[in-house]
ROSE-4610 file (N, C-alpha, C; in Angstrom, 1 decimal, always signed):
// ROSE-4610
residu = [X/X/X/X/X/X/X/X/X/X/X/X/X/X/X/X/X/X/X/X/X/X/X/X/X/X/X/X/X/X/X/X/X/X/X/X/X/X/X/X/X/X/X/X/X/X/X/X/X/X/X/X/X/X/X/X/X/X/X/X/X/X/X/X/X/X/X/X/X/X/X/X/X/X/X/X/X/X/X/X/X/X/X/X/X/X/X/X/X/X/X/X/X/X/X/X/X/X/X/X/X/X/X/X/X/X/X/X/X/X/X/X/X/X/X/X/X/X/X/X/X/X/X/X/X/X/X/X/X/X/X/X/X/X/X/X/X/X/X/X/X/X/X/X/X/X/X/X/X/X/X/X/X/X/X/X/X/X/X/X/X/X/X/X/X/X/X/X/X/X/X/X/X/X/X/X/X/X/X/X/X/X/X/X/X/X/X/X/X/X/X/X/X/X/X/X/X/X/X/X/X/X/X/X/X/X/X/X/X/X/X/X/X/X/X/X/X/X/X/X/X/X/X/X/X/X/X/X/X/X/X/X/X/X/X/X/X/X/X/X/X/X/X/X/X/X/X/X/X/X/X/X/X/X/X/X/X/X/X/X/X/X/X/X/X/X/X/X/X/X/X/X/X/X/X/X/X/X/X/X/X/X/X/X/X/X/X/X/X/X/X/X/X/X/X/X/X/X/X/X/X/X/X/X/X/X/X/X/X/X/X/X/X/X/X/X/X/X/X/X/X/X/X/X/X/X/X/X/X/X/X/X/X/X/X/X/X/X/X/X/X/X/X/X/X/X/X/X/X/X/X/X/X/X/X/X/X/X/X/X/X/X/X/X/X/X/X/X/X/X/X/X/X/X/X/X/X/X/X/X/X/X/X/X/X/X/X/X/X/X/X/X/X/X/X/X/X/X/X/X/X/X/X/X/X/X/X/X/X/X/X/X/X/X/X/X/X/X/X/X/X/X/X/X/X/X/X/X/X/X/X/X/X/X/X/X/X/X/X/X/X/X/X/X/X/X/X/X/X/X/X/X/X/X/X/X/X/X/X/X/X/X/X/X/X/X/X/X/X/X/X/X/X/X/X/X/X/X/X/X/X/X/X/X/X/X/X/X/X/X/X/X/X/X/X/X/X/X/X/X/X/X/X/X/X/X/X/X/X/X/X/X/X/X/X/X/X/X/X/X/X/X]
num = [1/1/1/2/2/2/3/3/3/4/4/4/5/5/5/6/6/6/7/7/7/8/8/8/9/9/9/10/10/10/11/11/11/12/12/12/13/13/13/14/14/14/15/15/15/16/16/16/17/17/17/18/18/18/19/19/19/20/20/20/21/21/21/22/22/22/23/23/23/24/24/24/25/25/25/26/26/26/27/27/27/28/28/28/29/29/29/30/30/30/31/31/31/32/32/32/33/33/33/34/34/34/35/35/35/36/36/36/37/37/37/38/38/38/39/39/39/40/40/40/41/41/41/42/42/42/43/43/43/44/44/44/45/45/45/46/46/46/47/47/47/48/48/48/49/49/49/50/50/50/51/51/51/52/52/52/53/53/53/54/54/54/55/55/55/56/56/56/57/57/57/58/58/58/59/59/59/60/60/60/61/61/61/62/62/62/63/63/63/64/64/64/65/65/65/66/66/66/67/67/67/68/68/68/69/69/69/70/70/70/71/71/71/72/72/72/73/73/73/74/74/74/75/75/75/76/76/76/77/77/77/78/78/78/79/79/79/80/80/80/81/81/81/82/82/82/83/83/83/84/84/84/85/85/85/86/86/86/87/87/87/88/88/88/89/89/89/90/90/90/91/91/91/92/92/92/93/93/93/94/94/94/95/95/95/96/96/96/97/97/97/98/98/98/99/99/99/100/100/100/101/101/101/102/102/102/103/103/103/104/104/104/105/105/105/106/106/106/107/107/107/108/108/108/109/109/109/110/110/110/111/111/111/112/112/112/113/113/113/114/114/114/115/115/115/116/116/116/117/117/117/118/118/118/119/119/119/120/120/120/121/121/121/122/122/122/123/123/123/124/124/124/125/125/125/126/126/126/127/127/127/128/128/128/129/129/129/130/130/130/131/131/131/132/132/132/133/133/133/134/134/134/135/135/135/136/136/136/137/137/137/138/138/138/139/139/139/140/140/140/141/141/141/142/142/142/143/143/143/144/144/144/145/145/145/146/146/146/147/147/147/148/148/148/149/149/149/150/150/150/151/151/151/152/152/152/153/153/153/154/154/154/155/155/155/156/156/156/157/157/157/158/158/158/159/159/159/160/160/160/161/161/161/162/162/162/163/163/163/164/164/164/165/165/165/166/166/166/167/167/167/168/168/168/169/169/169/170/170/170/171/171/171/172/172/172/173/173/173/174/174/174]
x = [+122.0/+121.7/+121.0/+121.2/+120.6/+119.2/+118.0/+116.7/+117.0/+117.9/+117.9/+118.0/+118.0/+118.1/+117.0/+116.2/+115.0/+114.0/+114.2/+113.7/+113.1/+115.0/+114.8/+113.8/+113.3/+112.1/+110.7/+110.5/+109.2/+108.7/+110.1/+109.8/+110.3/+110.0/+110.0/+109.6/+109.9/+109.2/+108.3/+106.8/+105.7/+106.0/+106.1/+106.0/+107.4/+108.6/+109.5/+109.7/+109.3/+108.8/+110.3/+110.0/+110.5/+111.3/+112.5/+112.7/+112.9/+113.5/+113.6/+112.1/+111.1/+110.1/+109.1/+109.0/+108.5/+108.7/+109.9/+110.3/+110.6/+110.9/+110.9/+110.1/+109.0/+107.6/+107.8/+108.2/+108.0/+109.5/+110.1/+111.2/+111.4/+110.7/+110.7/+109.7/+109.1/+107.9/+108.5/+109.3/+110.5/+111.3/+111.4/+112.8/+114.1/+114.4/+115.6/+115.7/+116.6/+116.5/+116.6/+115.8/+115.7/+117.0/+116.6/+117.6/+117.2/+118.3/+118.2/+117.8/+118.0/+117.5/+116.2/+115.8/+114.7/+113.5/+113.9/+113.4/+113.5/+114.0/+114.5/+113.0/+113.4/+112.4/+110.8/+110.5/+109.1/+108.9/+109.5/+109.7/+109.5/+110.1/+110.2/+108.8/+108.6/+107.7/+105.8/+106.2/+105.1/+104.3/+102.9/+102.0/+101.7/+101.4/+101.1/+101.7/+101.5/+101.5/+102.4/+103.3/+103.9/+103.2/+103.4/+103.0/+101.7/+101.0/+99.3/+99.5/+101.1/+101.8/+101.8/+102.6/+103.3/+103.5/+102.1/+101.7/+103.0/+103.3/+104.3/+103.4/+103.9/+103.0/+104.1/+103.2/+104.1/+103.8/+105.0/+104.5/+103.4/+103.5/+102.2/+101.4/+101.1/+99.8/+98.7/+97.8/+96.6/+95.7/+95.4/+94.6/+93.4/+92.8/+91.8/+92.2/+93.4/+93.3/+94.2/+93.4/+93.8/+94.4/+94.5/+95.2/+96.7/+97.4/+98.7/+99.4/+99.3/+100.0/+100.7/+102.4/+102.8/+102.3/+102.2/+101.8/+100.7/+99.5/+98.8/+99.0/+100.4/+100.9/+101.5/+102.0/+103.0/+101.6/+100.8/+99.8/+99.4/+99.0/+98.7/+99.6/+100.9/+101.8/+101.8/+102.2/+101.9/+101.0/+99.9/+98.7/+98.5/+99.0/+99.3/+100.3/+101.3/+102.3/+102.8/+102.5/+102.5/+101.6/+100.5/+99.6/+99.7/+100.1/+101.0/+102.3/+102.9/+104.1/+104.0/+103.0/+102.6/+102.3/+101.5/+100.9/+101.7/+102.3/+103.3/+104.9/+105.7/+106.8/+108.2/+108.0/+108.7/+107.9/+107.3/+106.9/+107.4/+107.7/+107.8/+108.9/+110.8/+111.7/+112.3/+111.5/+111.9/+111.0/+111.3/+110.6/+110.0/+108.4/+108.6/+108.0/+108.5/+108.0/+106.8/+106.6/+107.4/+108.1/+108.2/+109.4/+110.6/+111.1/+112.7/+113.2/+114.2/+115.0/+114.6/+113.0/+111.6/+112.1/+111.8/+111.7/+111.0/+110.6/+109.7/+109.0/+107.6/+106.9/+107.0/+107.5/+107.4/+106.7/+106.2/+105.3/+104.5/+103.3/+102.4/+101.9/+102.4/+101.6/+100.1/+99.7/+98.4/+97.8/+98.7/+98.3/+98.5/+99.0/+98.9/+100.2/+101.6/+102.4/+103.2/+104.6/+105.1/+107.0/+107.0/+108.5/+108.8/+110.0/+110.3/+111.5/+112.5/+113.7/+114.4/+115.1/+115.7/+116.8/+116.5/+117.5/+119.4/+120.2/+121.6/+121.7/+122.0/+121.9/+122.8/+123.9/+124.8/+125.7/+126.1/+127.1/+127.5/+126.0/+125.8/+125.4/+126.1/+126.8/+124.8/+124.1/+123.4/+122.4/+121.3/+119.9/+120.1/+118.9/+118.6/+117.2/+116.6/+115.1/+115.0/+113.8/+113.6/+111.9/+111.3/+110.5/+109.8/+108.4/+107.8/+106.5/+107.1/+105.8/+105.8/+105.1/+105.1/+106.7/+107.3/+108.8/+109.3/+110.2/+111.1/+112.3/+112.9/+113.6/+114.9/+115.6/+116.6/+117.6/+117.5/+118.2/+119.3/+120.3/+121.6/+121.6/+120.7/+120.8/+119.7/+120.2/+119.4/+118.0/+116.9/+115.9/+115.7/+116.2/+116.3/+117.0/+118.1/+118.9/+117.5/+116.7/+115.7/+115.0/+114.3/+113.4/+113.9/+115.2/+115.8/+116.2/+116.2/+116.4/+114.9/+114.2/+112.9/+112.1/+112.4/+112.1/+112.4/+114.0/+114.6/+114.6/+113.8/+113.6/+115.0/+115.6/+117.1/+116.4/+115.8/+115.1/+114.6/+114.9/+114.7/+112.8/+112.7/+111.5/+110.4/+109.8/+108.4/+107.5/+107.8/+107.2/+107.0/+107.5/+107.3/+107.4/+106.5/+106.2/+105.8/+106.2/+105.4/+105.7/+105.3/+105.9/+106.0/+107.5/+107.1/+105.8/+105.7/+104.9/+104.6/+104.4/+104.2/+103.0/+101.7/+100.9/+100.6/+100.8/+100.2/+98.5/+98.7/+97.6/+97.4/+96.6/+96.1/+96.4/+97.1/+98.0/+99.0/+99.6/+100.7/+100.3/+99.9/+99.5/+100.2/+100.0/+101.1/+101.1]
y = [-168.9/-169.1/-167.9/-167.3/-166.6/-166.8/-166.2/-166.2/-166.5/-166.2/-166.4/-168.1/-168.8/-170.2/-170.6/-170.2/-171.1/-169.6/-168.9/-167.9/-169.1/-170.3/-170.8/-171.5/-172.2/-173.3/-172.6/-171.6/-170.9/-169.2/-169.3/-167.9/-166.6/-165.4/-163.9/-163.6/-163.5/-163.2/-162.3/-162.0/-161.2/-160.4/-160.4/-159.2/-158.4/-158.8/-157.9/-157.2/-157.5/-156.9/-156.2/-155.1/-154.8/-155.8/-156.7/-158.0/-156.5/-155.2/-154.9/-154.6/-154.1/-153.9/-155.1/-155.8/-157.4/-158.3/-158.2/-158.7/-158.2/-157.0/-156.1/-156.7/-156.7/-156.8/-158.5/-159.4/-160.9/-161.0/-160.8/-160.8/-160.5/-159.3/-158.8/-159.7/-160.6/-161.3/-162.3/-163.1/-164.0/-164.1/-162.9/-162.5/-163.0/-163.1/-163.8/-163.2/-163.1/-162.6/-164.0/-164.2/-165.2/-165.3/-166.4/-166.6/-165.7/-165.0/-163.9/-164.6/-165.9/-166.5/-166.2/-167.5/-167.3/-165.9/-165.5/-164.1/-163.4/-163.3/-162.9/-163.7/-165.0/-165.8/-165.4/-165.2/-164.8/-163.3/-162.5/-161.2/-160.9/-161.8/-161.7/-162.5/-163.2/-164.3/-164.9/-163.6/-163.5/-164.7/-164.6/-165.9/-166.3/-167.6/-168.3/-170.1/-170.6/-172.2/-173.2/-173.4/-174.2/-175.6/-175.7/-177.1/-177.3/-176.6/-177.0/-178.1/-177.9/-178.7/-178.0/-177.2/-176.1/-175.3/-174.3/-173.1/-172.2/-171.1/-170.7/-169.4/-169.0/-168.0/-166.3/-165.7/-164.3/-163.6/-163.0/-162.0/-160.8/-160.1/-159.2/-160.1/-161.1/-161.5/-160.8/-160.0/-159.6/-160.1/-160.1/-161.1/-161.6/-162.4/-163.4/-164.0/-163.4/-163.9/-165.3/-166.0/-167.5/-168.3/-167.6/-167.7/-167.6/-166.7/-167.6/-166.3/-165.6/-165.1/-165.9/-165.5/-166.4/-166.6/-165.4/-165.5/-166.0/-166.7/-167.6/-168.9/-168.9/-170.2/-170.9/-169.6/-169.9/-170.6/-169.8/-170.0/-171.9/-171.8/-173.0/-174.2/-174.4/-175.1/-175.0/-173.9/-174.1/-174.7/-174.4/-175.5/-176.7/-177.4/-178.7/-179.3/-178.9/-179.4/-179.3/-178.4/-178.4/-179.4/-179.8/-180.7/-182.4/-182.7/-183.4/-184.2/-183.2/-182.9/-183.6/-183.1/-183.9/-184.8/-185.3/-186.7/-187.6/-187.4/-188.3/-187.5/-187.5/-186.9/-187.7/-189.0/-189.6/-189.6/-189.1/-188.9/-187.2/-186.6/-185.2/-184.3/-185.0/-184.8/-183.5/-182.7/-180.7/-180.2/-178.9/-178.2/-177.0/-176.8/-175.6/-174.5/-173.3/-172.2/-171.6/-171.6/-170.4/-170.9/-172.3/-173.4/-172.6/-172.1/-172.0/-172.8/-172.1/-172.7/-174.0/-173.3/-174.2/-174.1/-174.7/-174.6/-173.7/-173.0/-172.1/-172.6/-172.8/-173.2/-172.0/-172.0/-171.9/-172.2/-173.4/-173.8/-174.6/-175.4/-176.1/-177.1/-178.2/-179.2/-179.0/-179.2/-179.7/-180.8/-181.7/-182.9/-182.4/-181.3/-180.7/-181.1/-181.4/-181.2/-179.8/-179.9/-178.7/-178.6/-177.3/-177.2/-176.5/-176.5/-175.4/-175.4/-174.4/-173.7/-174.1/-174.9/-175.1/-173.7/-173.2/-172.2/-172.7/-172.0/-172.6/-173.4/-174.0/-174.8/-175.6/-175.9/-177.3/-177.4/-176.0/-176.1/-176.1/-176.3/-175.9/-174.7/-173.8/-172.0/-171.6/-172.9/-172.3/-172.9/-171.9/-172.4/-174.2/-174.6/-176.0/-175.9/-176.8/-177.2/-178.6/-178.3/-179.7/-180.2/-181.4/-181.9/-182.7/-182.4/-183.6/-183.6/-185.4/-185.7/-187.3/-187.6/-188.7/-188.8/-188.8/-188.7/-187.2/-186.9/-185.5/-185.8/-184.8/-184.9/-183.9/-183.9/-182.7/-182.6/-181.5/-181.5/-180.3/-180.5/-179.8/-179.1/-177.8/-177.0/-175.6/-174.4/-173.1/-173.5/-172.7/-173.2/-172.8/-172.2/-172.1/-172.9/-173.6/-174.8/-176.0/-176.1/-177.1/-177.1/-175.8/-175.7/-175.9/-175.8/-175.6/-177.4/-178.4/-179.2/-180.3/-179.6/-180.5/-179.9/-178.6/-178.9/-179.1/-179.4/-180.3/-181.7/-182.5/-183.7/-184.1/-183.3/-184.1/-184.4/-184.0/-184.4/-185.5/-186.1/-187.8/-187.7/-186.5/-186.4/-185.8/-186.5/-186.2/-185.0/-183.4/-182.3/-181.5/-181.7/-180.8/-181.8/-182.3/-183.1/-182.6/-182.7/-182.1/-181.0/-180.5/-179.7/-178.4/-177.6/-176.5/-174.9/-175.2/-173.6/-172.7/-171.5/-171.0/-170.4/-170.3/-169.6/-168.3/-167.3/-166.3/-166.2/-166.4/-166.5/-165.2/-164.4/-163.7/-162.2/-161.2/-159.9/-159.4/-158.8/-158.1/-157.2/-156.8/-155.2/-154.2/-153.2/-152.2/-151.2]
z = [-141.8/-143.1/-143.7/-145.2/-145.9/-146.3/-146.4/-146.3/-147.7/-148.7/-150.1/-150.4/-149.6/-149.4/-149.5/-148.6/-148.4/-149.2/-149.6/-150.9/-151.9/-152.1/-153.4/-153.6/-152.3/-151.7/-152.0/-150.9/-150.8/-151.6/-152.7/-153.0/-151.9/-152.7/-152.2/-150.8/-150.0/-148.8/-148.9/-148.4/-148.5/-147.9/-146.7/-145.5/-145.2/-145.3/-145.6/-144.1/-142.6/-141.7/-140.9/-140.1/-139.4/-138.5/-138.4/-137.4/-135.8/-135.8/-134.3/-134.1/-134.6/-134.2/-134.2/-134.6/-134.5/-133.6/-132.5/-132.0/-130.4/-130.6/-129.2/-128.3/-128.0/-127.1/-126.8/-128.6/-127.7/-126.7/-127.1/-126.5/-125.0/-124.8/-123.4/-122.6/-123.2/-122.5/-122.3/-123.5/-123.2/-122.3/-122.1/-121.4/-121.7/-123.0/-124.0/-125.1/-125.7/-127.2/-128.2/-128.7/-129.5/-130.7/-131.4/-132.4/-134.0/-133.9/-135.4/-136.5/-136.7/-138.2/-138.0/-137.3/-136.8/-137.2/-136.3/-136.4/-137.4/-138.6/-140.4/-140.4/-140.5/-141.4/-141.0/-140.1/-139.3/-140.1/-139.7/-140.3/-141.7/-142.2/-144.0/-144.5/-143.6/-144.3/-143.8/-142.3/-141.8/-141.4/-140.7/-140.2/-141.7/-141.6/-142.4/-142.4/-143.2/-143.3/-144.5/-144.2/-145.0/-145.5/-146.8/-147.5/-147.1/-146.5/-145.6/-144.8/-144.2/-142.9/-141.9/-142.2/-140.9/-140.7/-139.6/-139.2/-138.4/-139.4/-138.4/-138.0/-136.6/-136.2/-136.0/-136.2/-136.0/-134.5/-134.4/-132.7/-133.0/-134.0/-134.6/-135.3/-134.9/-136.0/-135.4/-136.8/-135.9/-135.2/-134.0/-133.2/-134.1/-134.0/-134.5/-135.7/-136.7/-137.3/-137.7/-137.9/-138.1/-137.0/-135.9/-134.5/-134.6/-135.7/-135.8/-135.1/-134.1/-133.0/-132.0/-131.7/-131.5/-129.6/-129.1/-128.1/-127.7/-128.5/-128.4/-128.4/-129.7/-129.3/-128.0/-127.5/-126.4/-125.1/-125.3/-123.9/-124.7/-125.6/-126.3/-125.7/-125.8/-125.5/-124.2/-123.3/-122.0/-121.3/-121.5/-120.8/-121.8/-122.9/-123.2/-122.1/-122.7/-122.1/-120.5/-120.3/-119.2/-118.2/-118.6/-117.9/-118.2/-119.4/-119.9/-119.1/-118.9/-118.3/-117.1/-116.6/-114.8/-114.8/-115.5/-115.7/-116.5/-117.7/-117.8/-118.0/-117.1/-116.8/-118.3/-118.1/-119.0/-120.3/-120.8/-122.3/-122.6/-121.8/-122.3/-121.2/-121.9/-121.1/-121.1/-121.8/-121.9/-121.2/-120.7/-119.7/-121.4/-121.0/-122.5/-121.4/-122.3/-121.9/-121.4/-120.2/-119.3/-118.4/-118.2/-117.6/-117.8/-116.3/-116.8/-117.5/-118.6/-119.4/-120.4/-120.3/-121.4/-123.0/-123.5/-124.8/-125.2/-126.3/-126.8/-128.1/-128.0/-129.5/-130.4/-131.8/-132.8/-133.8/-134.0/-134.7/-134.6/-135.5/-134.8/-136.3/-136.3/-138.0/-137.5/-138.5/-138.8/-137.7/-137.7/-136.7/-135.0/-135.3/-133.6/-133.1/-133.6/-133.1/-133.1/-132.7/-132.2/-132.4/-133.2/-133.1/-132.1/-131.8/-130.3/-130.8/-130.3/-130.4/-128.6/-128.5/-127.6/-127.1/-125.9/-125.5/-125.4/-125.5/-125.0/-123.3/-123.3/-121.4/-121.8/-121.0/-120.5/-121.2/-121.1/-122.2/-123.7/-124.2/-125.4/-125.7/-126.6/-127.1/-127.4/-128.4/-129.4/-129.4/-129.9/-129.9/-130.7/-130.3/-131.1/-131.4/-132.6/-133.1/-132.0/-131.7/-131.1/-131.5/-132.2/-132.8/-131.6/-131.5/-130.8/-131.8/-131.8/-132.7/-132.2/-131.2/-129.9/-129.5/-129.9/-129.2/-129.4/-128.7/-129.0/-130.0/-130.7/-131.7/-131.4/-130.9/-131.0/-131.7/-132.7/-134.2/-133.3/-134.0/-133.8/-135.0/-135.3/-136.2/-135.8/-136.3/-136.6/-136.9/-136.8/-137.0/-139.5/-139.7/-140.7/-141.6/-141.3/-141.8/-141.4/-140.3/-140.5/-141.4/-141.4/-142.6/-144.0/-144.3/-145.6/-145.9/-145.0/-144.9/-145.1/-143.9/-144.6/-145.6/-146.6/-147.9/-148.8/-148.7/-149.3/-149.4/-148.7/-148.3/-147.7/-146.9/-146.1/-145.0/-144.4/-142.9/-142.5/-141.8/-141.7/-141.0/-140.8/-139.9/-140.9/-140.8/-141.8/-141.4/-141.4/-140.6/-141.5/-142.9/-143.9/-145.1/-146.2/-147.1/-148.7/-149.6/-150.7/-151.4/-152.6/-153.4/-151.9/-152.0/-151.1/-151.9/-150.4/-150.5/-149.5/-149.4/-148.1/-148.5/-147.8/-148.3/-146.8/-147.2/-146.3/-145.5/-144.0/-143.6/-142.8/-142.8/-142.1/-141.9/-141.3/-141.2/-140.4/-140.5/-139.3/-139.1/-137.7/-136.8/-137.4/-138.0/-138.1/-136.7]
């Protein structure tokens, strides 16, 4: 999807960011190359918080600020979920990252739930969004057609509500 899509939603992108230099460093820690929308949208649109719903976090966020580095999220979700995970195995049927073939958090509501980007596995070519908010949600779409979707109120899932807006939290390391 074109960033000029969900442009129409949230406006101009602020940050304009380098996507290969923004991404190099998470990527190698990943050990995956993530999904290119994805990564546009982060890039262009930097840390900050949708609708005062939904924190997306950047891989240069400057540390302390606002916490919205994504590799804090990642550690974030790993010791949730992960401990989670052991104790109740049937509430939480995805493995997330650093779980082989885990999911990866991307985002985080307000209420403390979690978007993740499903890797390709089982024969499926392409990344997926997957939603846990007490159940898992696995949307068969780019993570940018989600977003363009729940601010358009098509999304059956209530993770983005209300006039859109993105407000910019915090900085990108140069």
């Amino acid at each position: 999807m074109d960033l000029s899509r969900i442009g129409e939603f949230l406006g101009a992108p602020s940050v304009n960011g380098d996507v290969n230099r923004d991404w190099e460093e998470a990527e190698q820690r990943y050990g995956a190359v993530l999904p290119t929308d994805y990564k546009q949208f982060v890039s262009a649109y930097g840390p900050g918080c949708i609708n005062e719903q939904l924190y997306i976090f950047h891989p240069r966020a400057a540390r302390g600020d606002d916490g919205l580095r994504l590799e804090s999220l990642w550690e974030q979700a790993a010791l949730a979920y992960g401990e989670l995970s052991r104790s109740h195995p049937e509430m939480y049927p995805y493995p997330v990252y650093p779980a082989p073939g885990g999911c990866v958090a991307v985002a985080r509501s307000i209420s403390g739930n979690h978007v993740f980007l499903m890797p390709p596995s089982d024969g499926v070519p392409e990344w997926r969004v997957v939603v846990e908010m007490g159940q898992w949600f696995v949307l068969e779409m780019k993570f940018t057609e989600f977003l363009r979707q729940a601010l358009n109120g098509e999304l059956f899932l209530p993770v983005i509500e209300g006039d859109p807006l993105f407000e910019p939290l915090g900085s990108v390391e140069l």
